[in-house]
C-alpha positions as CSV (number, residue, x, y, z in Angstrom):
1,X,0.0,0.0,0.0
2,X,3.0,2.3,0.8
3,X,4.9,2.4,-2.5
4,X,1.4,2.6,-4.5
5,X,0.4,5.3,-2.6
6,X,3.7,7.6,-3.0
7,X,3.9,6.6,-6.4
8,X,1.5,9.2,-6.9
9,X,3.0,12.2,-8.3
10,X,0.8,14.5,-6.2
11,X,1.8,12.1,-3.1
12,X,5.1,14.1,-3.6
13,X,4.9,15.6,-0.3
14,X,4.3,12.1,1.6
15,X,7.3,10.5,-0.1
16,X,9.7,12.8,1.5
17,X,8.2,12.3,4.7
18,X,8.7,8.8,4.3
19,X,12.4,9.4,3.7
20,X,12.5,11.7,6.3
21,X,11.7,9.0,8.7
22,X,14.0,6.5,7.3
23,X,11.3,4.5,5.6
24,X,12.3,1.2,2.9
25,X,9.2,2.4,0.9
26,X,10.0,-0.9,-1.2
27,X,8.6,-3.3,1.5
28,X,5.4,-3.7,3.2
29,X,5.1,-1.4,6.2
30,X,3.8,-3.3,9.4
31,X,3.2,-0.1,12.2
32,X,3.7,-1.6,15.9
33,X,1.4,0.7,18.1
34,X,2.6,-0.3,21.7
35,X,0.8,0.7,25.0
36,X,4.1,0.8,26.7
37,X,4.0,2.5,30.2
38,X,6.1,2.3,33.0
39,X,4.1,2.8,35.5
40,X,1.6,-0.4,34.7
41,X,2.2,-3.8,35.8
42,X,1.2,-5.2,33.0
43,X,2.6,-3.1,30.0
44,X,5.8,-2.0,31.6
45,X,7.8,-4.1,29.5
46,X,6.9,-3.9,26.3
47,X,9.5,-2.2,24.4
48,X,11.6,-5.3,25.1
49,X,8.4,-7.2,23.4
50,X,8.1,-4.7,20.8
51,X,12.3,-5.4,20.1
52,X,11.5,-9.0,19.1
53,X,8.4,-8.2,17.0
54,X,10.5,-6.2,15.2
55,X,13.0,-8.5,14.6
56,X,10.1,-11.2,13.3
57,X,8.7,-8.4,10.9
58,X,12.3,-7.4,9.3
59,X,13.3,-11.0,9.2
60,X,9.9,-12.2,6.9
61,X,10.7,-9.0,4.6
62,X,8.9,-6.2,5.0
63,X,9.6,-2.6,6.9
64,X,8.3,-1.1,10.4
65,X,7.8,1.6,12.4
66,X,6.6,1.9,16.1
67,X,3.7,4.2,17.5
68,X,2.3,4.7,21.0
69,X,-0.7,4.7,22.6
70,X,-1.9,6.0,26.2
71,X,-2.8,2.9,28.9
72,X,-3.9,2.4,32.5
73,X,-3.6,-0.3,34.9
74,X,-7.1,-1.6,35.7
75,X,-5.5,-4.3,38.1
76,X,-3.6,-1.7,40.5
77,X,-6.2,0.7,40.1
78,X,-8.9,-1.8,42.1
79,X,-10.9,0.0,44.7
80,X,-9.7,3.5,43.5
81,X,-11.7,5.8,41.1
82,X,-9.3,5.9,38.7
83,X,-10.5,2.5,37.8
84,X,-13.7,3.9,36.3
85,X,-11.4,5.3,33.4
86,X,-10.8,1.8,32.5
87,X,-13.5,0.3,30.0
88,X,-13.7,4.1,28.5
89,X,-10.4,3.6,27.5
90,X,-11.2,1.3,25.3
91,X,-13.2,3.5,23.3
92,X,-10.0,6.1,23.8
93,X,-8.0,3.5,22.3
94,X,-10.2,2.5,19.5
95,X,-10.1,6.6,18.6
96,X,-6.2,6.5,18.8
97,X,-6.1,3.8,16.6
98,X,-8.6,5.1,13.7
99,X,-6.3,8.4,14.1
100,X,-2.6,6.5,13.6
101,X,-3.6,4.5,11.0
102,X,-5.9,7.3,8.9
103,X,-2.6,8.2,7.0
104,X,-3.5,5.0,5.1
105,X,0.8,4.0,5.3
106,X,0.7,0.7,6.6
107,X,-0.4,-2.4,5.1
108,X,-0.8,-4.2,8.4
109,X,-0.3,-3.8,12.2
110,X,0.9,-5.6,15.4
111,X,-0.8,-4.5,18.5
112,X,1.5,-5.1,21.7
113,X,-0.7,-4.7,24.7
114,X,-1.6,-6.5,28.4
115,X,-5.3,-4.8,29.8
116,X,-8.1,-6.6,28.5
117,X,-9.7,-3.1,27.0
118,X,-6.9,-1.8,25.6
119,X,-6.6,-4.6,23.7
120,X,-9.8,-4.6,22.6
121,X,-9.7,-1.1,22.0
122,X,-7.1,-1.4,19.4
123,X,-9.0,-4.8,17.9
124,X,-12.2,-2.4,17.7
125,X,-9.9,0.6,15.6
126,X,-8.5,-2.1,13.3
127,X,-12.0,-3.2,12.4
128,X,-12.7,0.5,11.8
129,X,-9.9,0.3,9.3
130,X,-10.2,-2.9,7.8
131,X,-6.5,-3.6,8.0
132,X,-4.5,-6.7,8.9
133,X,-3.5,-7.5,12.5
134,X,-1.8,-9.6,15.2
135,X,-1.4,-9.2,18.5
136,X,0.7,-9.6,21.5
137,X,1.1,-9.2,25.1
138,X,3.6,-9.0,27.7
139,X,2.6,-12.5,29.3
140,X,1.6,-13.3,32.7
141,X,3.1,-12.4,35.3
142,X,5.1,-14.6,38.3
143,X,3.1,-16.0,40.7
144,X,4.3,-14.7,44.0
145,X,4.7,-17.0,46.8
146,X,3.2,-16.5,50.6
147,X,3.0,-19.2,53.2
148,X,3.8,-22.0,50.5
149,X,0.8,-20.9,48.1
150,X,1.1,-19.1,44.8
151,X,-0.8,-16.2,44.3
152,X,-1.4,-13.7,41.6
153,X,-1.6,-9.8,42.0
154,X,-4.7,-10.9,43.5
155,X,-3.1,-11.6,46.7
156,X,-2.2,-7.8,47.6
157,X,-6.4,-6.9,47.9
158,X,-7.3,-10.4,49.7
159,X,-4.6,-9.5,52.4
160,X,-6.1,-5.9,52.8
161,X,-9.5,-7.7,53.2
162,X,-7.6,-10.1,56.3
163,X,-6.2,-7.0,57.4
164,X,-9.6,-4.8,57.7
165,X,-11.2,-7.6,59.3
166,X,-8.4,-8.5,61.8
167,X,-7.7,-12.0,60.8
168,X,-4.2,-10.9,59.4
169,X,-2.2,-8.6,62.2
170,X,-1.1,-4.8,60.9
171,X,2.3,-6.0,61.4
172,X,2.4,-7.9,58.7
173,X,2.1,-5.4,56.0
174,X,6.1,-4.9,55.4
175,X,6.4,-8.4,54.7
176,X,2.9,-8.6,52.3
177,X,4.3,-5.9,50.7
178,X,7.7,-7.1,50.3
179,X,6.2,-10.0,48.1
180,X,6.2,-8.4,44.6
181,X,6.1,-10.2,41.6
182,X,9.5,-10.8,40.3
183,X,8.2,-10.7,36.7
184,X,5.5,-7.9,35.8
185,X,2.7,-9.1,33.4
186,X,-0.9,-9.8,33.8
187,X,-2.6,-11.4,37.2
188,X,-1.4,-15.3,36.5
189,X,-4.0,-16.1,39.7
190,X,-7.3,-15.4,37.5
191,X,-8.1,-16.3,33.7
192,X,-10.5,-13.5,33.5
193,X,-7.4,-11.5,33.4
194,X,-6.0,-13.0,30.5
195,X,-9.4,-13.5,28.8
196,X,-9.1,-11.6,26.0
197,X,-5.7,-12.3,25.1
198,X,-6.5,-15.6,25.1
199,X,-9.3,-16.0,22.9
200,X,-7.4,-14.2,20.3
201,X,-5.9,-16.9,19.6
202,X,-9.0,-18.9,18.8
203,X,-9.9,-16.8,15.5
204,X,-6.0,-16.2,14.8
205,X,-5.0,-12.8,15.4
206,X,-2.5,-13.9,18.0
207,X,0.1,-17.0,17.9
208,X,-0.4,-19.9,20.0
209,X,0.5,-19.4,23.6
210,X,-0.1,-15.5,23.7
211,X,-2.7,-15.6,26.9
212,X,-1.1,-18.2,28.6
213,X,2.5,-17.8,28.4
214,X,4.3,-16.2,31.5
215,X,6.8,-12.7,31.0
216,X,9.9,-12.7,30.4
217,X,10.4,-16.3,29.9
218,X,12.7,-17.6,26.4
219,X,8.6,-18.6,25.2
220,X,7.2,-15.2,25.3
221,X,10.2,-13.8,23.5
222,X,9.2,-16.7,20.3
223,X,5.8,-15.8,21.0
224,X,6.9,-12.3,20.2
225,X,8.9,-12.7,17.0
226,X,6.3,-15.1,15.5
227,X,3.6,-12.3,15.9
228,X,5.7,-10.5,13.6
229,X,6.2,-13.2,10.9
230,X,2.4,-13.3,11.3
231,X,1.3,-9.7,10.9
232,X,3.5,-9.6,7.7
233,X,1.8,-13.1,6.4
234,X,-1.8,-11.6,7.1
235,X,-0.6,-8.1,5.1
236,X,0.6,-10.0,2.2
237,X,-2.7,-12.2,1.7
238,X,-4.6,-9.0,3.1
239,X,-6.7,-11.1,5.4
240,X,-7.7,-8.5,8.0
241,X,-10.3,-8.7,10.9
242,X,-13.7,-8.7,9.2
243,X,-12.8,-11.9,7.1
244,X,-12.0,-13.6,10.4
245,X,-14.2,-12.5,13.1
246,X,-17.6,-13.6,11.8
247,X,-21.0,-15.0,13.8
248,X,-19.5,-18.2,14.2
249,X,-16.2,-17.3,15.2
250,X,-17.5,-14.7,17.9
251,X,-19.9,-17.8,19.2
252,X,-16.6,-20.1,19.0
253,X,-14.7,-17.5,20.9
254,X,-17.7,-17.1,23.3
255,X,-17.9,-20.6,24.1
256,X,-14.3,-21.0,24.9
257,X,-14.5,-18.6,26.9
258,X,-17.2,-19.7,28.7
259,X,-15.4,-22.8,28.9
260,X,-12.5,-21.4,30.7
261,X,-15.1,-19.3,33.1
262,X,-16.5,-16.8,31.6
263,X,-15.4,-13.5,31.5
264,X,-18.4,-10.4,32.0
265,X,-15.8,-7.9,30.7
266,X,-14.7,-10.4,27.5
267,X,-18.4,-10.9,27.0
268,X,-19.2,-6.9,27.3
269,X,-16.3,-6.6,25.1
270,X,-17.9,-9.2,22.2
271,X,-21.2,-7.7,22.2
272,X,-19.1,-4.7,21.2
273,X,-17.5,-6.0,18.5
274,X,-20.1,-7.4,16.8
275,X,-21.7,-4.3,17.0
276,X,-18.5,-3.1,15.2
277,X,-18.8,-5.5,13.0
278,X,-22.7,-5.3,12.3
279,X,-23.2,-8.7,13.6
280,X,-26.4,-8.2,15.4
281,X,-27.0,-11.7,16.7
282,X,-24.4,-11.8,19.3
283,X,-26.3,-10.7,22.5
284,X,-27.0,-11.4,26.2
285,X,-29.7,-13.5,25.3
286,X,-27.2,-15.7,22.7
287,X,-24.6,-15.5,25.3
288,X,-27.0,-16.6,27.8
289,X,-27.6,-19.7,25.4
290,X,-24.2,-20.9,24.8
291,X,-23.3,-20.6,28.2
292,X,-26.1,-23.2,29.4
293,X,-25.0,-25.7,27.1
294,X,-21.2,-24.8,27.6
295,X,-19.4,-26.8,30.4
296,X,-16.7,-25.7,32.3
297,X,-13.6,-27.4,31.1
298,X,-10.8,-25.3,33.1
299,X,-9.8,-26.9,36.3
300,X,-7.4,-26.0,39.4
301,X,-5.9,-29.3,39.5
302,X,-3.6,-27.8,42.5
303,X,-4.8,-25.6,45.0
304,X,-1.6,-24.1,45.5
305,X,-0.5,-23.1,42.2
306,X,-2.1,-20.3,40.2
307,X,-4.1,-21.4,37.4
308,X,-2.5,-19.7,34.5
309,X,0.3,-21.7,34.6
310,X,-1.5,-24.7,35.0
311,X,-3.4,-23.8,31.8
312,X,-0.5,-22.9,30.2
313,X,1.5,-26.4,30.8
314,X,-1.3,-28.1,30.1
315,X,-1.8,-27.2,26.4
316,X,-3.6,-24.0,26.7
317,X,-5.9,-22.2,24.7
318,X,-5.5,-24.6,21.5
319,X,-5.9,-27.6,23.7
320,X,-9.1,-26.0,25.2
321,X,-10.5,-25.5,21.8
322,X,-9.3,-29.4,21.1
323,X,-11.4,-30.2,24.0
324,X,-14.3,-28.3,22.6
325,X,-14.0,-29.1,18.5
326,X,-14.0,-33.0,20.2
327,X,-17.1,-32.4,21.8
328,X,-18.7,-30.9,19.1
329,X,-19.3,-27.4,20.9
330,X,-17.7,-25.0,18.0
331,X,-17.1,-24.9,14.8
332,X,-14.1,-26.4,13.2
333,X,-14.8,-24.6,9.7
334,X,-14.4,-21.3,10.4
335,X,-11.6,-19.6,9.0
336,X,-8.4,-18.6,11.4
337,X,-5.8,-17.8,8.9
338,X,-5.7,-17.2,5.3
339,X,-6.8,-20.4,3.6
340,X,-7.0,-22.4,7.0
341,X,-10.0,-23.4,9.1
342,X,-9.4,-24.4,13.0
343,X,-10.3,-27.3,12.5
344,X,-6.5,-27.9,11.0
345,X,-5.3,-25.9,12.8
346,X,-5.7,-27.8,15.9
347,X,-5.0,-31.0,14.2
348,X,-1.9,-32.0,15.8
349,X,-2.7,-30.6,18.9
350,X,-2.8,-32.5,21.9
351,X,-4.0,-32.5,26.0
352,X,-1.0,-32.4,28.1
353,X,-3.0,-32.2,31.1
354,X,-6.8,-33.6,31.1
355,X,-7.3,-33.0,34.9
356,X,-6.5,-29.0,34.0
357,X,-8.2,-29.2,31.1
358,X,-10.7,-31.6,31.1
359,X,-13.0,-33.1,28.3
360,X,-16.7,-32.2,28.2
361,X,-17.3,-35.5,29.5
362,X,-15.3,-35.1,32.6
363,X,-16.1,-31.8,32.8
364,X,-16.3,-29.9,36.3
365,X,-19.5,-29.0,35.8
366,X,-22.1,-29.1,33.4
367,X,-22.4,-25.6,32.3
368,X,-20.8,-22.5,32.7
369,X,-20.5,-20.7,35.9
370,X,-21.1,-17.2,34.2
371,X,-24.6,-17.1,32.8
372,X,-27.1,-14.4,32.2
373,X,-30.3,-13.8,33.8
374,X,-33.4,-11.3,33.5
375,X,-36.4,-10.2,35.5
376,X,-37.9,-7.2,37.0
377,X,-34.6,-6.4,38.8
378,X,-32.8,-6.9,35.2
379,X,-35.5,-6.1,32.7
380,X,-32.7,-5.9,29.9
381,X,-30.6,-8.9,31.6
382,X,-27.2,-9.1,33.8
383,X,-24.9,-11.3,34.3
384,X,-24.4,-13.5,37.4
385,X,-21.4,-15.7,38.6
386,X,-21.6,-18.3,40.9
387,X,-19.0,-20.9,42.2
388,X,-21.5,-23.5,44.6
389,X,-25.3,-22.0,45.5
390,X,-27.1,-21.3,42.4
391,X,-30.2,-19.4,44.1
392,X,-30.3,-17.3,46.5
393,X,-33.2,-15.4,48.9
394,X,-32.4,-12.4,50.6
395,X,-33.6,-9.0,52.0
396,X,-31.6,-5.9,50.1
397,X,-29.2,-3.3,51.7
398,X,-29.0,-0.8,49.3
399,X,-26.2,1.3,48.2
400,X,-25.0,4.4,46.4
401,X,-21.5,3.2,45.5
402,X,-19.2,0.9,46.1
403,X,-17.3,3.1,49.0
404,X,-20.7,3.1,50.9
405,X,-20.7,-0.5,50.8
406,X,-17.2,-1.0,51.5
407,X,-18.0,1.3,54.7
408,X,-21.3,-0.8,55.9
409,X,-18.7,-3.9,55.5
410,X,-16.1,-2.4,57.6
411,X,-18.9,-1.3,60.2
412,X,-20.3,-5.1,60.5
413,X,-23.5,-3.5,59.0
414,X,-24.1,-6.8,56.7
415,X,-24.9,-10.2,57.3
416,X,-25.9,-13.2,56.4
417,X,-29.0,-13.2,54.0
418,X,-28.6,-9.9,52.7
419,X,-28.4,-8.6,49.2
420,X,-25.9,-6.5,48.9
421,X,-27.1,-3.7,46.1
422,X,-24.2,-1.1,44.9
423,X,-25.9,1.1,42.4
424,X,-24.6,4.1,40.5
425,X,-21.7,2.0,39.4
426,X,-23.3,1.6,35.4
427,X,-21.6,3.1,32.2
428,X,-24.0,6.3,32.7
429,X,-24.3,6.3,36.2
430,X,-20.8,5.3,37.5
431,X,-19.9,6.6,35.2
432,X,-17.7,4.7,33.6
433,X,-18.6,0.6,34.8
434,X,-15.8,0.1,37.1
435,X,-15.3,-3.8,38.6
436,X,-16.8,-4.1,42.1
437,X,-13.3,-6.1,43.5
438,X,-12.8,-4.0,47.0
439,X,-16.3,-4.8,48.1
440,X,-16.1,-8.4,46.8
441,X,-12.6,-8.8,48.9
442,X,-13.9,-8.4,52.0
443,X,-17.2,-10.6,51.5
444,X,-14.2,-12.9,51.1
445,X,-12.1,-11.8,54.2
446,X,-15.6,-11.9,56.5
447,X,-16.2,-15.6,55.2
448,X,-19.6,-14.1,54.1
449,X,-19.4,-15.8,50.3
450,X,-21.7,-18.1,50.4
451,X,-24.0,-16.4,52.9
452,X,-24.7,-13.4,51.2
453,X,-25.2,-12.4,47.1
454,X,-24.2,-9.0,45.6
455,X,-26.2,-7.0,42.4
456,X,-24.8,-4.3,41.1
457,X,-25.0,-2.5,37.7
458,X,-21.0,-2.4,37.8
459,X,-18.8,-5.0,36.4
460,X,-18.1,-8.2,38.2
461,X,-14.7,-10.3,39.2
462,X,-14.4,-13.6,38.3
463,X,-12.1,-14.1,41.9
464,X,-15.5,-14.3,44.3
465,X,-16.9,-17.6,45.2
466,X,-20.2,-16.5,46.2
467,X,-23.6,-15.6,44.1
468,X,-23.0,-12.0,42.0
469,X,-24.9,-10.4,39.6
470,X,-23.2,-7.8,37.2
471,X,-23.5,-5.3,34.2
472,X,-27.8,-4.8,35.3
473,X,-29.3,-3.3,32.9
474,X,-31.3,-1.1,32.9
475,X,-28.9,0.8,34.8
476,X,-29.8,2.8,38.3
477,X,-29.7,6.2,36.3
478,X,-32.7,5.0,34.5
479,X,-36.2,4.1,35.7
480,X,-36.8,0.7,36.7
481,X,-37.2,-0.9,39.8
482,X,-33.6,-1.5,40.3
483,X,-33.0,1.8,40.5
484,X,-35.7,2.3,43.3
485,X,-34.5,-1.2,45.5
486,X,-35.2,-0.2,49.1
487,X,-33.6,-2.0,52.1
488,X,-35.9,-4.7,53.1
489,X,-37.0,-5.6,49.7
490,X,-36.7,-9.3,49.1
491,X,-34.8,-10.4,45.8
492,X,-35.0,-13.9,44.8
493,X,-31.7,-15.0,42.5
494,X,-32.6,-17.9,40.3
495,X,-29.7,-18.7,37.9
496,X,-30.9,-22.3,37.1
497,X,-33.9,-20.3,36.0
498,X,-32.3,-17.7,35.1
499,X,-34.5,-15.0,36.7
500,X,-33.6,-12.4,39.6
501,X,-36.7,-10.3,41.0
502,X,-38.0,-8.7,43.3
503,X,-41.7,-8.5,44.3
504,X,-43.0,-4.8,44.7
505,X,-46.3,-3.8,44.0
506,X,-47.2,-1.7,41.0
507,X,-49.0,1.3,43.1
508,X,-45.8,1.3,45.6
509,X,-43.6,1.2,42.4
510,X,-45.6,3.8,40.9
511,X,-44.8,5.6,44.1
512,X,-41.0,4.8,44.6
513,X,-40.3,6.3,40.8
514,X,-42.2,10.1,42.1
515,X,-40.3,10.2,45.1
516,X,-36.8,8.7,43.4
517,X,-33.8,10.8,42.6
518,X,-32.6,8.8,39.1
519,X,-30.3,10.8,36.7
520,X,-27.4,11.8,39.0
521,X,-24.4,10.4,38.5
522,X,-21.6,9.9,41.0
523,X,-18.0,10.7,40.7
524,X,-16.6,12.0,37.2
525,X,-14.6,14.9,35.3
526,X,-15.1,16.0,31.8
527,X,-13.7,13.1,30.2
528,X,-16.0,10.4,31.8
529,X,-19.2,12.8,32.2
530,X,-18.8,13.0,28.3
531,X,-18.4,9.4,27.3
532,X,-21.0,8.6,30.0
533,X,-23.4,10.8,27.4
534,X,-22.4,9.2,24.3
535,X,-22.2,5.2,26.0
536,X,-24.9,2.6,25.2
537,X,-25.9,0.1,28.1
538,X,-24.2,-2.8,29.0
539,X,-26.5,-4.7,26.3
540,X,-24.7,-2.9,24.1
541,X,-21.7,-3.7,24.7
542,X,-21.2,0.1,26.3
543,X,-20.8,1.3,22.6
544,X,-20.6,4.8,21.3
545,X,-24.4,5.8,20.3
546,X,-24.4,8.3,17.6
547,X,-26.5,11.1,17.0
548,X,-28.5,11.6,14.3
């Protein structure tokens, strides 16, 4: 695309930019757009990825140059309000993308990113553009180990929990704290962390290995130069993202997921996509399909070792989607690569481990543990996670925000067989849909998992054991009865039948929406109170809405 476009006599101008910048105009042009920072955990290292992509791209033939764009740490950021900036950056990213590549230079792209929106930020501007891409991330990161256990980051917001609620002594701080990570990279205790780098490689925009893989290691570097050789393959057959990511693929992709379990944000992040993509049956209600006739396959074989690398060694993603192809559950057909279907691609792939990952015979259980639910609480739908209890019966404390509930926590105010509401957490009302994880913690820390459930219209963390419903829609900055929950209202959680309600009469209802005060949002400056106005709902994917 590069040399037809300065051979252009009135591209004069261009071509001497391009020399200017020290440019082979006689090869392909692959553009790297990094999300290096170095104050992330997870993309703190990526020029040294960004080095070896390089090195695959020059190697296969063709020319490079690398661009930046701005990232956040969602995984630090927990229980902060920075974190609400997290899923509008991917929309920021999607923007930055459409913008580097407009000058219509490069003939493909290699996207080197960790954070789950991010990355699908920059899969969302490639789509814009049409143009070929791979991606890669940093890797996982080392598991740290504490009393003879692995942990993930993870670790660092279950000890403040113990801490709070006095099972772990103050004094013990300096030595939690002295337990970082010795290799940076994304949370290796929780797939839903990896989610979306993993299930890249299921419609082949990433090599194999690219979510599973721990930092820094000899792999991760291969993994690295290999997504260069790819990205320049891709360019030349100018197989780019809308030839790959079609219905079937996104319900393939959706089922691994499910099958690894389930990711709300990866699921949010699909329904956007499509959207993208104008693929208009991929929804709650045909996630909510797949995911009751999706087992979960991913198993913690041992207790004390994080499960990433457990995945990893035992085959990861392509052995998961061997598992899956096996049983019949996607579609071996669809294309991954130019001229090649999954099926054969996963032909000579085998199951190290079949206790990690298991068959759909064997399976842990017999559907997925993320599933989506409606009612009068969720007229639109939601998402719930579960780990044990399936239903649940309570009487609702309602809250404003998660720092209210994190507050009634610390003050004992909760208890067995309540609800836990946090509103004003939605895409509108947060604004900005920030994961509930503090609150969620110390549910943990006060052993009230299993004895309590949690709704909110914020996003939800697949780290909590206990009954929690996510991503409500409509949201509590619109009218509907979730916005109006009262303490003392009992709301029945049904995700066998997938229902959550709540049973109010219509002339108290009636009553609850005059006396309600629904529009005002909670924390947010000019950048969030403005892509709070332009957001769709979580059914939506969160999606820009434009005006007419």
């Amino acid at each position: 695309m590069l040399r037809e476009f300065i051979e252009q006599l009135d591209k004069l101008p261009q071509k001497a930019m391009i020399n200017c910048v020290e440019i082979n105009a006689e090869k392909p042009l692959i553009g790297i757009i990094s999300a290096q920072n170095g104050a992330t955990t997870a993309h703190k290292n990526l020029d040294a990825i960004c080095a070896r992509v390089k090195e695959g791209i020059t190697a296969s033939g063709a020319a490079t140059k690398i661009s930046y764009v701005s990232s956040i740490d969602c995984t630090a950021l927990h229980g902060t309000q920075s974190t609400k900036y997290d899923l509008p950056s991917r929309d920021l990213t999607a923007n930055a993308v459409e913008l580097l590549c407009s000058n219509e230079f490069f003939d493909g792209l290699v996207f080197v990113a960790s954070e789950p929106n991010v990355v699908a930020g920059m899969l969302l501007g490639a789509i814009r553009m049409n143009m070929p891409c791979a991606f890669v991330c940093e890797g996982t990161m080392m598991p740290i180990v504490y009393q003879r256990k692995e942990h993930g980051f993870i670790h660092f917001f279950e000890q403040i929990a113990r801490i709070k609620t006095g099972k772990t002594p103050f004094e013990a701080i300096g030595e939690i704290e002295s337990n970082l990570p010795l290799a940076l990279g994304t949370d290796c205790e929780r797939y839903g962390a990896n989610s979306f780098n993993c299930v890249l490689e299921a419609v082949g925009l990433a090599v194999r290995g690219n979510g599973t893989a721990p930092a820094q290691s000899i792999e991760r570097k291969k993994i690295a130069y290999q997504t260069g050789e790819l990205a320049v393959k891709l360019a030349a057959s100018k197989c780019s993202p809308r030839r790959l990511l079609t219905q079937t693929s996104l319900c393939n992709v959706a089922t691994l997921d499910l099958a690894c379990g389930g990711s709300s944000t990866t699921m949010l992040n699909l329904i956007a996509i499509a959207k993208e993509l104008s693929i208009k049956n991929l929804t709650f209600k045909t996630i909510g399909d797949i995911a009751k006739s999706t087992p979960l396959l991913l198993n913690q074989e041992d207790e004390n070792s994080c499960i990433m690398p457990q995945f990893h060694k035992a085959g990861g993603v392509y052995a998961m989607l061997k598992q899956l192809l096996d049983a019949k559950l996607v579609k071996g057909d669809v294309l991954v690569n130019d001229g090649l279907t999954l099926e054969q691609m996963l032909e000579n792939v085998t199951v190290i481990n079949a206790q990690v990952i298991r068959p759909a015979d064997n399976s842990v259980i017999g559907s997925s543990r993320l599933r989506v639910i409606y009612g009068n609480v969720a007229e639109d739908g939601a998402f719930v996670q579960y780990k044990n209890e399936s239903n649940f019966t309570g009487t609702a404390k309602v809250y404003s925000n998660e720092e209210t509930a994190i507050d009634a926590l610390l003050h004992r105010e909760i208890r067995s067989g309540d609800v836990v509401v946090i509103r004003g957490e939605g895409p509108k009302s947060g604004p900005g849909m920030r994961e509930i994880y503090t609150s969620l913690a110390l549910l943990k820390g006060f052993d009230l998992e299993d004895k309590v459930a949690v709704i909110t219209d914020g996003r939800i963390s697949d780290f909590y054991n206990g009954i929690v419903v996510g991503h409500i829609t409509p949201e509590s900055n619109e009218q509907s009865l979730f916005s109006v929950l009262q303490d003392g209202d009992e709301i029945d959680i049904s995700v066998s039948k997938g229902k959550i309600s709540c049973d109010v009469k219509a002339k108290e209802l009636a009553q609850r929406f005059r006396d309600a005060d629904i529009g005002v949002s909670n924390y947010g400056n000019f950048f969030l109170k403005n892509w709070a106005k332009t957001c769709g709902s979580a059914v939506d994917g969160c999606t820009y809405k434009l005006k007419k």
